[in-house]
C-alpha positions in Angstrom: 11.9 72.8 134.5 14.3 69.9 134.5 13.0 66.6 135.8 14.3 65.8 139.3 16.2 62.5 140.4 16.7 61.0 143.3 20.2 62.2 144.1 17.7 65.8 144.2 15.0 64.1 146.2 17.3 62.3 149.0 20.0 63.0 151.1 22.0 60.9 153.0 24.2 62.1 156.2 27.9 62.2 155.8 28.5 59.4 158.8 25.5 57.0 157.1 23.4 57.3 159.9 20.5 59.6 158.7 18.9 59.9 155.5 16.3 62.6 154.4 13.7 62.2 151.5 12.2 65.5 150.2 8.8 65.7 147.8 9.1 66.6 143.9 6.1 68.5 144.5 6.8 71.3 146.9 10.2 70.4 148.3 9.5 69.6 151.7 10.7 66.9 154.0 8.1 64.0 153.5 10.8 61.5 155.4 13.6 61.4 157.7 15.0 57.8 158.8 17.8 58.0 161.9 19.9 54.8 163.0 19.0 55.9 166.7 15.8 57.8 166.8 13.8 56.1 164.1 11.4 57.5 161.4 9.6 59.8 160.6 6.7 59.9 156.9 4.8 62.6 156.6 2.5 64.2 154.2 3.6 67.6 152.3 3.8 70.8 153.4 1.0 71.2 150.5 -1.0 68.8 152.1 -0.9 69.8 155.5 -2.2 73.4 154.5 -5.4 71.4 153.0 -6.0 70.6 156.0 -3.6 66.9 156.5 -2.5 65.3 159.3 1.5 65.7 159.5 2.3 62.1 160.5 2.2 59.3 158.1 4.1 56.8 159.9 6.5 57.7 163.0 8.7 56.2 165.2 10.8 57.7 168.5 13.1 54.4 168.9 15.7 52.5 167.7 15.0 50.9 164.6 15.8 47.7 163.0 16.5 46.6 159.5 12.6 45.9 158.9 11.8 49.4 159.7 14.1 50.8 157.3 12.8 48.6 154.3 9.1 49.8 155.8 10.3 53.3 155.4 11.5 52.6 152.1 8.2 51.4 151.3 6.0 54.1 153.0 8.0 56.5 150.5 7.2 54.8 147.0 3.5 54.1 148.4 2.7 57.5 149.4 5.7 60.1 147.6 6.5 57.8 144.5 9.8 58.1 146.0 12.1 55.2 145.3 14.5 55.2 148.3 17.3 52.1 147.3 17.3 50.4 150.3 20.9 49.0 150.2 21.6 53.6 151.0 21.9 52.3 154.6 22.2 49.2 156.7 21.0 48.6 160.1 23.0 46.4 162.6 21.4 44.1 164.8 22.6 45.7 167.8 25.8 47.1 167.6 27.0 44.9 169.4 30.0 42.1 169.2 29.9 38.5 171.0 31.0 38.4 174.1 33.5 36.1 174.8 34.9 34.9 178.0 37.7 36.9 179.8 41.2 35.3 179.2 41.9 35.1 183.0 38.3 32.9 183.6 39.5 30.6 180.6 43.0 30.6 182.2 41.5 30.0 185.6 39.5 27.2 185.0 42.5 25.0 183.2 44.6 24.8 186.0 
């Protein structure tokens, strides 16, 4: 049986958002990481049929760049699975500074 690689072991969503990680052992989904909803590390399939708990580490919020490089870590600690953090990149919020209207600026000069 040819070795696996991680272009066999992880899958990233076609928009960047998501990102799946799947064991060499058995094939199941040990880890899912989401831009919106968080993470989710579990044990195998394998594992949970001798008698494991599912979760490993989870999350139901929106993550942050920390938790991503956690995930990647919580991968190569418990799956051996290097997941190259620079895959995905988490924004601070979203968000852009927000600047004052033109018509307050314009307001105040005269």
């Amino acid at each position: 049986m040819p070795e696996l690689t991680s272009d066999d072991l992880i899958q990233l969503s076609a928009n960047g958002d998501t990102v799946w990680v799947h064991s060499p052992l058995d094939g199941s989904t040990v880890g899912r990481f989401d831009k919106r909803f968080g993470m989710d590390a579990h044990t195998t399939v394998t594992q949970q049929l001798e008698g494991a708990s599912q979760c490993l580490h989870c999350t139901h919020e929106k993550p942050s760049q920390q938790d991503w490089l956690t995930f990647c870590e919580l991968m190569a600690k418990h799956h051996q699975i290097e997941v190259d953090p620079s895959i995905l990149r988490i924004d601070d919020d979203g968000q852009q500074p927000v600047s004052a209207p033109e018509s307050t600026s314009e307001a105040s000069a005269s």
